[in-house]
VEXDOMAR-911377 format. One record per residue (C-alpha): residue number from 1; residue in one letter; chain; y, x, z. Coordinates in Angstrom, 3 decimals. Example, Ala and Ser with C-alpha at 12.3 -4.5 7.8 and 13.67 -1.06 7.14 Angstrom:
   n res chain       py       px       pz
   1   A     A   -4.500   12.300    7.800
   2   S     A   -1.060   13.670    7.140
***
This chain:
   n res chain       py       px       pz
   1   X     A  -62.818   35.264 -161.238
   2   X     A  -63.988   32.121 -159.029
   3   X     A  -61.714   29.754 -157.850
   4   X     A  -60.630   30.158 -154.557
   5   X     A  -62.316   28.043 -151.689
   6   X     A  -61.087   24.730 -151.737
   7   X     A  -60.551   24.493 -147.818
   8   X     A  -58.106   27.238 -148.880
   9   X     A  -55.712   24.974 -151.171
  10   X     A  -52.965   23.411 -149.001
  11   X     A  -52.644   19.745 -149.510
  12   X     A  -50.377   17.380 -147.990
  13   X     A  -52.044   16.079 -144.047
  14   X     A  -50.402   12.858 -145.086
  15   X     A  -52.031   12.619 -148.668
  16   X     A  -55.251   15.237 -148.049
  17   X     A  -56.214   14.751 -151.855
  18   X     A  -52.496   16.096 -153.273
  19   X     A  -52.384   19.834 -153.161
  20   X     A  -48.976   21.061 -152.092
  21   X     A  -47.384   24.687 -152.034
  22   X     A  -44.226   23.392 -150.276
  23   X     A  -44.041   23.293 -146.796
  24   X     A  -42.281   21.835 -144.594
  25   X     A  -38.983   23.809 -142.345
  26   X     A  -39.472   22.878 -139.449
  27   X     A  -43.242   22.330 -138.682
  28   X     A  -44.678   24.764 -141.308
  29   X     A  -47.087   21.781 -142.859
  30   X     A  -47.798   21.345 -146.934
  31   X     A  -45.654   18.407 -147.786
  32   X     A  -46.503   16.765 -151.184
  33   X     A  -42.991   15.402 -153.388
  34   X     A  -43.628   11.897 -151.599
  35   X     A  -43.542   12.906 -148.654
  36   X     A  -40.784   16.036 -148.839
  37   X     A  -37.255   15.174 -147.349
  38   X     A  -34.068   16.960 -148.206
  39   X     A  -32.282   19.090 -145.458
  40   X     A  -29.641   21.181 -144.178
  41   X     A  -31.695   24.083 -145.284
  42   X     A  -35.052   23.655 -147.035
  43   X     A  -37.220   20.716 -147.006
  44   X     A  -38.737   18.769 -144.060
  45   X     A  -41.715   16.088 -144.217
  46   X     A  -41.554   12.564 -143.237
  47   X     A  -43.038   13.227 -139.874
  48   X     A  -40.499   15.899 -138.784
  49   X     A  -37.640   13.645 -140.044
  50   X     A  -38.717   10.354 -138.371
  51   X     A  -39.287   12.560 -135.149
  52   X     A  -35.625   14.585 -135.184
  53   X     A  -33.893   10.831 -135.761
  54   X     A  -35.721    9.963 -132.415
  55   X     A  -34.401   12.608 -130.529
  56   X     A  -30.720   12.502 -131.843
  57   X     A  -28.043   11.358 -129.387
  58   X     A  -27.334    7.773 -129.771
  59   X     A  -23.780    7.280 -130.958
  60   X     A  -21.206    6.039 -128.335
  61   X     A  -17.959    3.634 -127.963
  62   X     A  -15.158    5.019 -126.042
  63   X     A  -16.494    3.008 -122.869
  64   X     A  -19.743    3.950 -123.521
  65   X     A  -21.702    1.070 -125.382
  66   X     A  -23.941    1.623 -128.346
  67   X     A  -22.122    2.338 -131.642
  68   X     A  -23.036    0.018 -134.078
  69   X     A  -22.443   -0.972 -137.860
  70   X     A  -19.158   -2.686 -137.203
  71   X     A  -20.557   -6.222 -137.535
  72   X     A  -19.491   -8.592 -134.748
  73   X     A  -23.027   -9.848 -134.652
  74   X     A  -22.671  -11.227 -130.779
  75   X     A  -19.423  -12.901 -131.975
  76   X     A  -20.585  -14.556 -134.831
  77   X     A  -24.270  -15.974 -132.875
  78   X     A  -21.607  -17.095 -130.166
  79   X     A  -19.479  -18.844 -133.092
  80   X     A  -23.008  -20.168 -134.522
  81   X     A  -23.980  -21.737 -130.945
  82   X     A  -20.436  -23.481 -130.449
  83   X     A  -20.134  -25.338 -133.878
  84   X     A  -24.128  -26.316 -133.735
  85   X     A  -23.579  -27.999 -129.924
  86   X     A  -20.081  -29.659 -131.679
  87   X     A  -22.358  -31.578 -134.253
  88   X     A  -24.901  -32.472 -131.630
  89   X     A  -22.183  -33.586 -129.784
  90   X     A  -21.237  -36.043 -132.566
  91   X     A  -25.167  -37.139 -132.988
  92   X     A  -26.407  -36.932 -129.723
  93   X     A  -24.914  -39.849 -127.538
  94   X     A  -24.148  -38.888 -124.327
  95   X     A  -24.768  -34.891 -124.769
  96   X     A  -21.258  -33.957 -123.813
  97   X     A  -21.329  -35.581 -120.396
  98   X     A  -25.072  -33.955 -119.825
  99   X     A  -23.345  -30.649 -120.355
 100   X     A  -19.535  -30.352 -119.156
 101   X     A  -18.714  -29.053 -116.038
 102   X     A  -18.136  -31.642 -113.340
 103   X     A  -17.581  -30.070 -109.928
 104   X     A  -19.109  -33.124 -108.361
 105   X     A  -22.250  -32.506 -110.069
 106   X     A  -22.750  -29.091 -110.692
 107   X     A  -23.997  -28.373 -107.111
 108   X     A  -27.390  -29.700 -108.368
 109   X     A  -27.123  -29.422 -112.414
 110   X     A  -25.663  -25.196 -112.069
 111   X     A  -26.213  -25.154 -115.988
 112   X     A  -23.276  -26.509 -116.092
 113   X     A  -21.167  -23.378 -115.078
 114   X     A  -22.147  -22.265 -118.415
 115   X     A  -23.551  -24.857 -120.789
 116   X     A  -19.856  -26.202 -120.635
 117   X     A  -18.182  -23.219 -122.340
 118   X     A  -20.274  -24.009 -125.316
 119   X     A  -19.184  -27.525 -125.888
 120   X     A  -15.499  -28.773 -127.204
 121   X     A  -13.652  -31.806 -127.259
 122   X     A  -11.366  -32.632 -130.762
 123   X     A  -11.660  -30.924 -133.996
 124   X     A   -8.408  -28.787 -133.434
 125   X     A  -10.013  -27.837 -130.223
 126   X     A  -13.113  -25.716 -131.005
 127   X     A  -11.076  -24.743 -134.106
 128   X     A   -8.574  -22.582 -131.911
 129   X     A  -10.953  -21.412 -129.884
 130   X     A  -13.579  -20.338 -132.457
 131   X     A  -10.421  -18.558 -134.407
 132   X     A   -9.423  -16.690 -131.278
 133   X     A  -13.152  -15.805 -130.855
 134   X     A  -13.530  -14.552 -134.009
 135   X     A  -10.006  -12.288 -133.975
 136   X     A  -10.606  -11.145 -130.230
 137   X     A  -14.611  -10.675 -131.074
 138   X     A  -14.259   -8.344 -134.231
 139   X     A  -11.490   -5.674 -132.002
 140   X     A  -13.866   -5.865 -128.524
 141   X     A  -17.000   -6.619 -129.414
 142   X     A  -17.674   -2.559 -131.367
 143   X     A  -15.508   -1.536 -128.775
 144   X     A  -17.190   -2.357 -125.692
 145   X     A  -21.101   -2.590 -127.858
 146   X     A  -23.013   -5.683 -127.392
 147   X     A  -24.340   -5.905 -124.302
 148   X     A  -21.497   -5.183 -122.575
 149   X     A  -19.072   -8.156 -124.898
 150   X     A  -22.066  -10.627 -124.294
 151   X     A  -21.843   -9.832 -120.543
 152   X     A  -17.743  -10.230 -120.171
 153   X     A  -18.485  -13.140 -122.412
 154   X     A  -20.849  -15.222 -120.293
 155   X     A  -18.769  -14.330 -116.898
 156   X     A  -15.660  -15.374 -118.275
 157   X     A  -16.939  -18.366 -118.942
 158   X     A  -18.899  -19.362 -115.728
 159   X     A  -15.569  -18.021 -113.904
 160   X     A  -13.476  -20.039 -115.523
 161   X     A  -15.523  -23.181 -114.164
 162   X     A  -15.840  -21.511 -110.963
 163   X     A  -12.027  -21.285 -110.658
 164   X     A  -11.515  -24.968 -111.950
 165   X     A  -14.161  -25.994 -109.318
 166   X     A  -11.969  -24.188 -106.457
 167   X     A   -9.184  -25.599 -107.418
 168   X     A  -10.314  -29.268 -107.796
 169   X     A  -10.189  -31.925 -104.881
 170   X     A  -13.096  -34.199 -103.813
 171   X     A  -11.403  -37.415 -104.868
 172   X     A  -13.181  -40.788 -105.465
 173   X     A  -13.551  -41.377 -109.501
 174   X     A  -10.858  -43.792 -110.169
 175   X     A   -8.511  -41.467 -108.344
 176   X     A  -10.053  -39.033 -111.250
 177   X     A   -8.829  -41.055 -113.758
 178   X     A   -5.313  -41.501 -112.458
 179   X     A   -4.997  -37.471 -111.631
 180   X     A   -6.829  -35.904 -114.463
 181   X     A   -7.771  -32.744 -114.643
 182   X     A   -8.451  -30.270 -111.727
 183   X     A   -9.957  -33.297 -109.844
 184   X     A  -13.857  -33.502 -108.467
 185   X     A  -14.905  -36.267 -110.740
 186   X     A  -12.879  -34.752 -114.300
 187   X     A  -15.222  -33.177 -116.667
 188   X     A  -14.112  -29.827 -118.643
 189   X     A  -15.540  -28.386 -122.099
 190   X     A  -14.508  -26.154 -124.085
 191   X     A  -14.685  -21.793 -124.562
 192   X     A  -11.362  -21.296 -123.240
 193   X     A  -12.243  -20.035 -120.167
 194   X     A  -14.696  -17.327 -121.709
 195   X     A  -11.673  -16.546 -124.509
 196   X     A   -9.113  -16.079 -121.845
 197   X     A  -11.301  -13.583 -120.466
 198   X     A  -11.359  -12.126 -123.591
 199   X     A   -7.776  -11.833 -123.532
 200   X     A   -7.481  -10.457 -120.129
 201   X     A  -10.082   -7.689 -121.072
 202   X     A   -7.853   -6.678 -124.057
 203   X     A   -4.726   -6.301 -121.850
 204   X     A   -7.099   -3.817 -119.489
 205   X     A   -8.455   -2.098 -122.062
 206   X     A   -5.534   -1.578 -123.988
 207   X     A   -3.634    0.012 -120.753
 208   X     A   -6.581    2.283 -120.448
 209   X     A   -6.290    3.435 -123.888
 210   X     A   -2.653    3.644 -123.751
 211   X     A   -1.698    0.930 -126.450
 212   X     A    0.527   -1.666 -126.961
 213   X     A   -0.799   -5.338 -126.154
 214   X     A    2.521   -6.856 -125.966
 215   X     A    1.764   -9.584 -128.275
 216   X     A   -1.207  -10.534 -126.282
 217   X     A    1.335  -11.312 -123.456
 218   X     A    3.312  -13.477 -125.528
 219   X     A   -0.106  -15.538 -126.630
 220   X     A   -0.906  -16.160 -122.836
 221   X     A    2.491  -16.635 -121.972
 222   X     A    2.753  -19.659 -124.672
 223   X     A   -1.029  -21.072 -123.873
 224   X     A    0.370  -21.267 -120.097
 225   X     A    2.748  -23.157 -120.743
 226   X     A    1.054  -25.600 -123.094
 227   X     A   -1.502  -25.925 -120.310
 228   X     A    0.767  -27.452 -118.361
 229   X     A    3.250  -29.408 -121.114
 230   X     A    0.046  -31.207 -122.961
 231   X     A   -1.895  -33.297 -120.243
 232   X     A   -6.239  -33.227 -120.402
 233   X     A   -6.106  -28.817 -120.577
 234   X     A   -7.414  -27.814 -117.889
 235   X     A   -5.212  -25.053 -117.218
 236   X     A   -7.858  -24.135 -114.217
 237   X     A  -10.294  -22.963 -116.384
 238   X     A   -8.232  -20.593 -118.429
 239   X     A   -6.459  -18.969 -115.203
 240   X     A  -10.262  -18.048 -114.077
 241   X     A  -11.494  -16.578 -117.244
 242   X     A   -8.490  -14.651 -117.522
 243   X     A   -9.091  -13.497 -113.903
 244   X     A  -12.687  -12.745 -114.486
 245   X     A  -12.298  -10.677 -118.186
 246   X     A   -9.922   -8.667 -116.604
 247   X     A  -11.601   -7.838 -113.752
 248   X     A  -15.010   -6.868 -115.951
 249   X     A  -12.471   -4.973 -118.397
 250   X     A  -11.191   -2.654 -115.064
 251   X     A  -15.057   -2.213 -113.948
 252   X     A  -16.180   -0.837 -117.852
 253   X     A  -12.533    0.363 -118.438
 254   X     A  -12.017    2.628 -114.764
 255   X     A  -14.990    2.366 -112.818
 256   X     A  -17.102    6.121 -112.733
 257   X     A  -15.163    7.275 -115.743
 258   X     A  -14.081   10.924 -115.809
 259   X     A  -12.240   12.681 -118.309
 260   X     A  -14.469   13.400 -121.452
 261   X     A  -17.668   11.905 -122.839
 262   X     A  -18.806    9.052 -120.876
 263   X     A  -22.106    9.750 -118.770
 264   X     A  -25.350    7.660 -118.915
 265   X     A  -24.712    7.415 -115.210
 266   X     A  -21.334    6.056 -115.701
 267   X     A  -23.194    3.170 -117.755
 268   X     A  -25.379    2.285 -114.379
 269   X     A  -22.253    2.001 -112.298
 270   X     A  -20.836   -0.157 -114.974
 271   X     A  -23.500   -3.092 -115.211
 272   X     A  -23.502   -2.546 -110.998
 273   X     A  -19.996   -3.893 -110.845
 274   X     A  -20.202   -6.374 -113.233
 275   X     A  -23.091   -7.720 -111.360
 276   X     A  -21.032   -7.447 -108.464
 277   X     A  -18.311   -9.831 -110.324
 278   X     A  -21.445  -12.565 -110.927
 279   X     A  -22.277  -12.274 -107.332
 280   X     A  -19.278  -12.632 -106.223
 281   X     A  -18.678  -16.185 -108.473
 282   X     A  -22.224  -17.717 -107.468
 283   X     A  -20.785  -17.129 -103.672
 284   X     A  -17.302  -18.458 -103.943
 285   X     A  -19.453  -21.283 -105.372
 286   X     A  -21.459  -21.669 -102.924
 287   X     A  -18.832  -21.436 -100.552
 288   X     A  -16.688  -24.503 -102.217
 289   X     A  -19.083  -26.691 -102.132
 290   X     A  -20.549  -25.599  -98.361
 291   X     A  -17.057  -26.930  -97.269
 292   X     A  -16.115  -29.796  -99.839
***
């Protein structure tokens, strides 16, 4: 008996010179072993695989950012940027004055809104903060996904200069010296701001969820006061990132969310208001320094 055509053989369409009597579930192809997948029920090729991982439903937080592996990897880039800007600072003469926030200067250098947050003062200083980062980072970072923590992140900070500028007076510089800080000519560094935010978006988002965050009140409540005990904090800056994380927090946390899964258009309203909150900074900027 002659062999049977060879355009009659099935080989795999991914390896066309590997003959292959298994096919695949869901599209009906030969598959060869290299190419064959496990499944619920049978065996499905590469192809069909790839494609069905494709068209699964991303994973979601409860407010609706990307799930992710767990890894703070926004935290830890943040943490990365601070220390390398602290040993510039102790290289580069005259770095930290090029990038603290100075109300009477940001008007024409507005870097400084944010470039500030990144830079520190003592050892002990970027120490705290990087430590509070690093606790507060790991809890709302997954929780809120990535794009959303790098977005309460970077308002934070800027509103915790913007807040410190409203709350400064044009004085002459050697006033500034006498007065300290909260005054036109003082200079502030530091990620406080931005972690204070932090900790106002955990006291939202814990009332949404309908936990405890009693301790957090009892941090804030001690930081207040040191603000005020220890001179050269500039208590200013905290009070607005506090203000400004807990105002993104109640936009992500409150803002188009209905009971059940959270919708995609949920997620539009979302990044709407927190733009709003960055408009409405750059204009209560604008408007300090329109009348200063």
């Amino acid at each position: 008996m002659p062999p049977p055509p060879t355009d009659q053989v099935p080989v795999c369409p991914r390896h066309p010179d590997r003959e292959s009597y298994v096919r695949c579930q869901r599209c009906g192809r030969p598959t060869c072993p290299e190419c064959q997948r496990p499944a619920a029920v049978g065996i499905q090729c590469v192809d069909c695989v790839r494609e069905g991982a494709r068209t699964v439903r991303q994973g979601r937080t409860v407010f609706g950012g990307s799930a992710t592996d767990g890894r703070p990897l926004v935290t830890m880039t943040i943490i990365g940027i601070c220390v390398a800007v602290y040993l510039l600072q102790q290289v580069v003469p005259g770095l930290t004055n090029r990038i603290a926030f100075v109300p009477a200067l940001a008007d024409t250098e507005p870097w400084r809104f944010l470039t500030s947050g990144f830079a520190h003062g003592p050892i002990y200083h970027i120490a705290f903060n990087m430590y509070a980062l690093w606790i507060m980072g790991q809890y709302l970072e997954p929780l809120l996904g990535r794009a959303r923590f790098v977005a309460l992140y970077v308002l934070s900070a800027v509103g915790g200069s913007v807040v410190y500028l409203l709350m400064s007076t044009p004085q002459s510089y050697q006033d500034a010296l006498l007065n300290g800080p909260g005054s036109w000519y003082t200079s502030a560094v530091g990620a406080s701001g931005a972690v204070f935010g932090l900790f106002g978006a955990f006291l939202v988002l814990q009332r949404r969820l309908g936990r405890s965050a009693a301790g957090m009140y009892v941090i804030i409540g001690i930081n207040a006061v040191i603000g005020f005990v220890i001179p050269g904090i500039a208590w200013q800056a905290h009070l607005g990132g506090l203000v400004t994380g807990a105002a993104c927090a109640a936009a992500i946390g409150y803002l188009g969310r209905a009971k059940g899964p959270m919708q995609p258009g949920d997620r539009r309203i979302h990044w709407a208001a927190l733009a709003a909150v960055g408009i409405v900074l750059v204009l209560l900027a604008v408007a300090r320094y329109s009348t200063a």
